[in-house]
C-alpha positions in Angstrom: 0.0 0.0 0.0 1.6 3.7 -0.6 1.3 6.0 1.7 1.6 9.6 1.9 5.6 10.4 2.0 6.3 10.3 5.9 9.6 11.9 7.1 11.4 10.7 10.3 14.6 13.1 11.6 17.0 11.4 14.0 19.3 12.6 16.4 22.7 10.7 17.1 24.4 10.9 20.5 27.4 12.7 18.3 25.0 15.5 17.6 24.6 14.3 13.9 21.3 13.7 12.3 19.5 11.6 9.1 16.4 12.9 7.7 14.3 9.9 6.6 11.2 10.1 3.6 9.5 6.8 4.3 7.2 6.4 0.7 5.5 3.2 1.5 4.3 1.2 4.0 2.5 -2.4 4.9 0.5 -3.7 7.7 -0.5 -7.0 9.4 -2.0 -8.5 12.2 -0.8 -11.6 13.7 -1.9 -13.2 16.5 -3.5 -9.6 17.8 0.0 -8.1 17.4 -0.2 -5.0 14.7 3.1 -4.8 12.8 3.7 -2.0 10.7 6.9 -1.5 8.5 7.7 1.4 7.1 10.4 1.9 3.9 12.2 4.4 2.3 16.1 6.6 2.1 18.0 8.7 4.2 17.3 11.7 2.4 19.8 14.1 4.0 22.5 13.5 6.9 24.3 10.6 7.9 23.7 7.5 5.5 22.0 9.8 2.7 21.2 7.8 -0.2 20.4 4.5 2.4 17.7 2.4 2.4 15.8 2.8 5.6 13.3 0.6 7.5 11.0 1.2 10.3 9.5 -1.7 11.9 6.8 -1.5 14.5 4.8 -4.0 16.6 1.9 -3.3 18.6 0.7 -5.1 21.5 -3.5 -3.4 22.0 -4.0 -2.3 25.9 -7.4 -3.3 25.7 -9.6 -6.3 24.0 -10.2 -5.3 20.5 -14.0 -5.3 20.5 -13.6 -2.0 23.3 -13.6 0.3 20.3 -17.3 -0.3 19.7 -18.5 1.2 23.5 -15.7 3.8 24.2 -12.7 3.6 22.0 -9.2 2.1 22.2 -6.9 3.9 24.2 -3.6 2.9 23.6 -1.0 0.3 23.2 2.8 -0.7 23.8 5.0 -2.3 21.6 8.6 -1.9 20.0 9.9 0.1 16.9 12.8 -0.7 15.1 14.9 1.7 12.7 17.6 -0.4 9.8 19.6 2.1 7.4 21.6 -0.1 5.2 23.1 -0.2 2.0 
């Protein structure tokens, strides 16, 4: 699926930065988990011309079927970020 182009900036503990345009993006549920990867190139900054990845899985805080009374209202997972040639 494409997405709208997403940008990511990150800060490095050296004070140096990548700028990230992220152009498309997948999703999938497995086992109630929500993964969501994101791909795209460093477009400025350290590793510019990279391919970049960010993968994200989220665990839902609630039972799924709570958005039909009041709503979901969060969750807690883990992102990943891979630059690489």
């Amino acid at each position: 699926m494409n997405s709208p182009r997403l940008k990511e900036l990150v800060h490095y503990a050296d004070g140096k930065r990548s700028s990230i345009a992220y152009d498309s993006s997948t999703s999938v549920r497995v086992a109630g988990v929500l993964v969501v990867r994101l791909s795209g190139r460093v477009v400025e900054g350290r590793g510019e011309g990279l391919a970049a990845q960010r993968t994200v899985a989220a665990l839902p805080g609630e039972l799924p079927t709570s958005c039909l009374l009041t709503g979901l209202h969060g969750s807690s997972g883990q992102a990943q970020l891979e630059i690489r040639p």
